[in-house]
Backbone as JSON, one array per atom type, in Angstrom:
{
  "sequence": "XXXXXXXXXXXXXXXXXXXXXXXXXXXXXXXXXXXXXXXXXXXXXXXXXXXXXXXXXXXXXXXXXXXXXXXXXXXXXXXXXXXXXXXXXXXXXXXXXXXXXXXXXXXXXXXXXXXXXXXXXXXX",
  "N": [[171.54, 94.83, 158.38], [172.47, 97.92, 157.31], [169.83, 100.9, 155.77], [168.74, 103.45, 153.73], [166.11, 104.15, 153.43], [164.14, 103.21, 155.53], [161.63, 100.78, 155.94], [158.69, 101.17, 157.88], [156.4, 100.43, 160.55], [154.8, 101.02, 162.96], [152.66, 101.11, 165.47], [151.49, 102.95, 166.88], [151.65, 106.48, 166.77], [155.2, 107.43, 166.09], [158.08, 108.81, 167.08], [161.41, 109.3, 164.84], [164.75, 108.83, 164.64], [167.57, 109.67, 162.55], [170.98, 109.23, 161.85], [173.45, 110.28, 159.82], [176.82, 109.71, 158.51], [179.17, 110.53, 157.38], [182.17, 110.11, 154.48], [184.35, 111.54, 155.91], [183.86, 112.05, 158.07], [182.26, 113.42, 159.23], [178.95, 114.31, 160.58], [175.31, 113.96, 160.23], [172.19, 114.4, 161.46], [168.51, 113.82, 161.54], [164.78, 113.84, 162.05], [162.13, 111.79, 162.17], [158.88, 112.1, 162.14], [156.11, 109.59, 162.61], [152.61, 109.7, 162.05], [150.29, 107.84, 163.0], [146.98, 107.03, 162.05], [144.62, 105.56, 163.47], [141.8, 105.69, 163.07], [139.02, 104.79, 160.96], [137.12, 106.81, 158.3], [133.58, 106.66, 158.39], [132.23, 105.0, 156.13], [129.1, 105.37, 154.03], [127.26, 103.9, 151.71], [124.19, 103.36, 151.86], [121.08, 102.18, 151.6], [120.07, 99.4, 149.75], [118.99, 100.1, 146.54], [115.61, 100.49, 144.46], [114.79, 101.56, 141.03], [113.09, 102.95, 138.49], [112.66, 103.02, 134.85], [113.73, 106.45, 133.87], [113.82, 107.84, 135.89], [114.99, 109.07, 139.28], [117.5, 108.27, 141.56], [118.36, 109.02, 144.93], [121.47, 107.95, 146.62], [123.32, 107.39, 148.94], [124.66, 108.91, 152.28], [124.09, 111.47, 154.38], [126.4, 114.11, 154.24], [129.43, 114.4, 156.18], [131.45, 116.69, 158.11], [134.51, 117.83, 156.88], [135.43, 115.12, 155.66], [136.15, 113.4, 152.48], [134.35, 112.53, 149.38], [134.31, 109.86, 147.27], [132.66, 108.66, 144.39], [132.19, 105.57, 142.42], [130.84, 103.36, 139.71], [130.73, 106.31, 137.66], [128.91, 106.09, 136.04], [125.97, 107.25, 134.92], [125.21, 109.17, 137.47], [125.12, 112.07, 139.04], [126.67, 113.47, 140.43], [130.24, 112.85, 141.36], [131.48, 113.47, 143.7], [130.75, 113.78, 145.83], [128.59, 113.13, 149.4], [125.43, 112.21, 148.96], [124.61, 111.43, 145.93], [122.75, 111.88, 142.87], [121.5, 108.83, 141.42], [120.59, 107.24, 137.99], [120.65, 104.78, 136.2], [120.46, 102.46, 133.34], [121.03, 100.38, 133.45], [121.26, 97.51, 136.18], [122.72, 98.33, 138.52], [125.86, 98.75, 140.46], [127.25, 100.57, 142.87], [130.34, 101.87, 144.32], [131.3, 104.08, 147.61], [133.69, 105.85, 148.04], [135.42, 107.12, 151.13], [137.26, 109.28, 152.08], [139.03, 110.53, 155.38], [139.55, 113.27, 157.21], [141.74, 112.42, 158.55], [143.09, 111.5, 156.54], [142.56, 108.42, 156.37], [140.67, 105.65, 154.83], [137.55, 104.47, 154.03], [135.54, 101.99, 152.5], [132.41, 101.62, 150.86], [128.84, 99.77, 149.71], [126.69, 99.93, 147.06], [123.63, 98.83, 145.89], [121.48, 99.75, 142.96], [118.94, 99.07, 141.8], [117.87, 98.23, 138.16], [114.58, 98.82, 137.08], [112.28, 97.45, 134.3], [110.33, 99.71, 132.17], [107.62, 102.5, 133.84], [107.01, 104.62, 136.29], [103.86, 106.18, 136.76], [102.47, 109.32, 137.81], [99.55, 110.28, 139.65], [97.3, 111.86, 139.52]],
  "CA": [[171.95, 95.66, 157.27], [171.52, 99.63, 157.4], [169.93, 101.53, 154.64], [168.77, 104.88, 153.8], [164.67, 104.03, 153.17], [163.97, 101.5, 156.37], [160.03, 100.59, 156.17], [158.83, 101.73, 159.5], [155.12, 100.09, 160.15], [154.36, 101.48, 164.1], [150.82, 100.8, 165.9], [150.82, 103.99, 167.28], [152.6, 107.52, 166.21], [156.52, 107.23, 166.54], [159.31, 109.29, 166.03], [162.42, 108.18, 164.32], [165.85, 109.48, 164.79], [168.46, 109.47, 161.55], [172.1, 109.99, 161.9], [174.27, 109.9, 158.98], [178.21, 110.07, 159.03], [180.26, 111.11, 155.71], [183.14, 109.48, 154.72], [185.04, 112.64, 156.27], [183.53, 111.88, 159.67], [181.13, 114.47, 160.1], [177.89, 113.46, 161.08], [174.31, 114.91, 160.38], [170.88, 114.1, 162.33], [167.45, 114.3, 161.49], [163.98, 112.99, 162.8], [161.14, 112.61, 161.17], [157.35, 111.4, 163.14], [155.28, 109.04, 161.82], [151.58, 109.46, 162.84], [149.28, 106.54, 162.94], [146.41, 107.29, 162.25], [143.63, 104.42, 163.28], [140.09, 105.45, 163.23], [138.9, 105.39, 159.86], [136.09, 107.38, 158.51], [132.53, 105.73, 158.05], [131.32, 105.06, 154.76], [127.31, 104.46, 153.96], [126.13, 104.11, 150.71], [123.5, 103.94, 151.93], [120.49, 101.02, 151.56], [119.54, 99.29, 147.97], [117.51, 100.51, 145.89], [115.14, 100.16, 142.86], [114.65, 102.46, 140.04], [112.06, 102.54, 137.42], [112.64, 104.2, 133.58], [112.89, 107.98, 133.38], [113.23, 107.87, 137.27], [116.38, 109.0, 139.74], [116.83, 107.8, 142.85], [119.48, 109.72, 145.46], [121.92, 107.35, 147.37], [124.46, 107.95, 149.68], [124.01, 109.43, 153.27], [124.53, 113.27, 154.77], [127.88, 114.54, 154.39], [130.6, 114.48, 157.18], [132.15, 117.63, 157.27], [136.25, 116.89, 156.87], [135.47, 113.83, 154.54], [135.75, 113.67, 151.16], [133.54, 111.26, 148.89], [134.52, 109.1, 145.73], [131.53, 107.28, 144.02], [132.12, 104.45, 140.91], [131.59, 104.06, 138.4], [130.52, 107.63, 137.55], [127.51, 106.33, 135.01], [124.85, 107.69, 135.54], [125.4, 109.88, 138.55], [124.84, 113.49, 139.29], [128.49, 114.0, 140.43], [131.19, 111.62, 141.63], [132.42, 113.92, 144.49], [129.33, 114.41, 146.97], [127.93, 112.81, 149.73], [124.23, 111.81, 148.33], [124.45, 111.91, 144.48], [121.09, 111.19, 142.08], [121.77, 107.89, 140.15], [119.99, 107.12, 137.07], [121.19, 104.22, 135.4], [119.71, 102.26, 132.32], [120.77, 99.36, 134.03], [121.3, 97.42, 137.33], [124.38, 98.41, 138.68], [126.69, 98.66, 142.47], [127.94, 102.05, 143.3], [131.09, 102.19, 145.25], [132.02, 105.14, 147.62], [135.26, 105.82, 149.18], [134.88, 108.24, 152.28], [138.73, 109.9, 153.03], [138.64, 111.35, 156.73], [140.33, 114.43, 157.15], [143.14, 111.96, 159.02], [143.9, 111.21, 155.13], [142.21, 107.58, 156.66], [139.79, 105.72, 154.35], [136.65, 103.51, 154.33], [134.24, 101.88, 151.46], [130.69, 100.88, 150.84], [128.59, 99.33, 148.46], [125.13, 100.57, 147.43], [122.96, 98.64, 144.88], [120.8, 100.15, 142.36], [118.13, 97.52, 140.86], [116.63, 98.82, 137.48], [113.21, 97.76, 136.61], [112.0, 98.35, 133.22], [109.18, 100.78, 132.93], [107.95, 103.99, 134.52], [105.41, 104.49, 137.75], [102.84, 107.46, 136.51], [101.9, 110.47, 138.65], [98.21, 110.0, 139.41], [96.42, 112.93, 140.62]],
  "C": [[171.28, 97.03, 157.42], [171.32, 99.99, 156.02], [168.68, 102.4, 154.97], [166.9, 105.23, 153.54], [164.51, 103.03, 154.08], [162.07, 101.73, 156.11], [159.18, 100.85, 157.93], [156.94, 101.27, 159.36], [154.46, 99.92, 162.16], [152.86, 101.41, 164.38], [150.84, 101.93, 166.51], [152.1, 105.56, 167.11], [154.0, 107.59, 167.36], [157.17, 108.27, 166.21], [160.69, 108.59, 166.15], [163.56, 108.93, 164.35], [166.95, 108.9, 163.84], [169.99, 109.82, 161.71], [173.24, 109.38, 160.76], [175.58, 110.3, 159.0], [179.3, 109.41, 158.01], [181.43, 110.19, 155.9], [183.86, 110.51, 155.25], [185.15, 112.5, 157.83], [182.24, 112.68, 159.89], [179.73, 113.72, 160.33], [176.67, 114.5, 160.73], [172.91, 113.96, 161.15], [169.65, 114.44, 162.21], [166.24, 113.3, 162.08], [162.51, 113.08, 161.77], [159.72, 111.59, 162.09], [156.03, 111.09, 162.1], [153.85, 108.65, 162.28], [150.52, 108.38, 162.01], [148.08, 107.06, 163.32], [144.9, 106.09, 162.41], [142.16, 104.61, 163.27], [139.59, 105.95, 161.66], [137.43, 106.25, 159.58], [134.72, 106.49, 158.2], [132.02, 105.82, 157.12], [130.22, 104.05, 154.57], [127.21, 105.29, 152.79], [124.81, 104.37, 150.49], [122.49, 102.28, 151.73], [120.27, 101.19, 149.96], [118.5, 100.05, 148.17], [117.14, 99.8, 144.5], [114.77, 101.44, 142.08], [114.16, 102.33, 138.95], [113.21, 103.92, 136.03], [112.19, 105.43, 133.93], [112.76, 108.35, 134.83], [114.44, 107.73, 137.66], [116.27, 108.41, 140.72], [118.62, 108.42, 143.66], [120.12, 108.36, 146.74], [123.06, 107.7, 148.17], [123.87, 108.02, 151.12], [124.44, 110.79, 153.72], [125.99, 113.48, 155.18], [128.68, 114.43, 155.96], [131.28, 115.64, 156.8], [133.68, 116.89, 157.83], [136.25, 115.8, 156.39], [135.46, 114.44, 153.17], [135.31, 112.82, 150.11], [134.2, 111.33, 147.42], [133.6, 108.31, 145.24], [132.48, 106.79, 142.22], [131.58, 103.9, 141.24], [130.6, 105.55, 138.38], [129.38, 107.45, 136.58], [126.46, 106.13, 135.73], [124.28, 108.64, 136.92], [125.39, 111.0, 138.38], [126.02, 113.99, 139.23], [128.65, 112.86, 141.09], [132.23, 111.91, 142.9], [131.22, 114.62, 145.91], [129.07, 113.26, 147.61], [126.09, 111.66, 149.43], [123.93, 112.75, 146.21], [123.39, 111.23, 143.87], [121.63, 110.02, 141.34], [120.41, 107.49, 139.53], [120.43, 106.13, 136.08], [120.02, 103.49, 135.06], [119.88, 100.1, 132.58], [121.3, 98.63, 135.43], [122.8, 97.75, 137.79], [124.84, 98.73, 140.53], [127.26, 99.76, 142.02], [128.93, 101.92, 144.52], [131.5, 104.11, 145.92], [132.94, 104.91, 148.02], [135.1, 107.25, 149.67], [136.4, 107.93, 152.28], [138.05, 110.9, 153.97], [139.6, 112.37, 156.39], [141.86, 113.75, 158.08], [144.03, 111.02, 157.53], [143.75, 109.11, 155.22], [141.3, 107.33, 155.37], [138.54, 104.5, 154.45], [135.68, 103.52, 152.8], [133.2, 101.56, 151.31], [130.1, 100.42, 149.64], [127.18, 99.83, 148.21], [124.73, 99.19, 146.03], [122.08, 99.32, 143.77], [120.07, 99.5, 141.23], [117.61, 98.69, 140.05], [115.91, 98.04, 136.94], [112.49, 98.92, 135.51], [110.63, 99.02, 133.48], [109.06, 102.15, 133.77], [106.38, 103.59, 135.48], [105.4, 106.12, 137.6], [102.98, 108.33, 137.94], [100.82, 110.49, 138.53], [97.56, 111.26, 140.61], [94.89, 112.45, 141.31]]
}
């Protein structure tokens, strides 16, 4: 059966050749190339951590340039669109990122962030 949306699911970049043909006869032709893109980008949260009261702690790891970072959930975080953002939460919680490559590819990670009640002084 032909139709006018086929699913096209190639292991490595194809192009595709269309030819449509009116009830009149005429005929038109188009192509369109579908790149596969397989290497995704690497996403690191980065290692657990712990975090006392009143106390941040920065997770993530050093930017990629041509990536672009997604952290959730967004409480307690510095920003939600960086590389290594400060979290500060009130209680224990998992930080997802999502790393898009600049091949519009993507990859996720998980970070932990244990909080422990209390605060650890500054002791001169």
């Amino acid at each position: 059966m032909l139709t006018a949306q086929p699913l096209a699911s190639p292991t490595a970049t194809t192009s595709y050749t269309v030819t449509v043909t009116g009830t009149n006869g005429c005929t038109a032709t188009d192509v369109v190339i579908v790149n596969v893109n397989t290497t995704p980008p690497s996403a690191d949260a980065g290692p657990d951590k712990d975090v006392c009261s009143l106390n941040a702690v920065q997770i993530g790891t050093s930017a990629i340039a041509g990536n672009t970072y997604s952290w959730s959930p967004a409480t307690a975080l510095s920003a939600t669109n960086i590389a290594q953002p400060t979290a500060n939460p009130s209680t224990t919680t998992s930080y997802t990122v999502t790393v898009t490559g600049s091949n519009g590819c993507t990859s996720t990670d998980v970070v932990l962030v244990q909080f422990k009640e209390g605060t650890v002084g500054n002791y001169v």
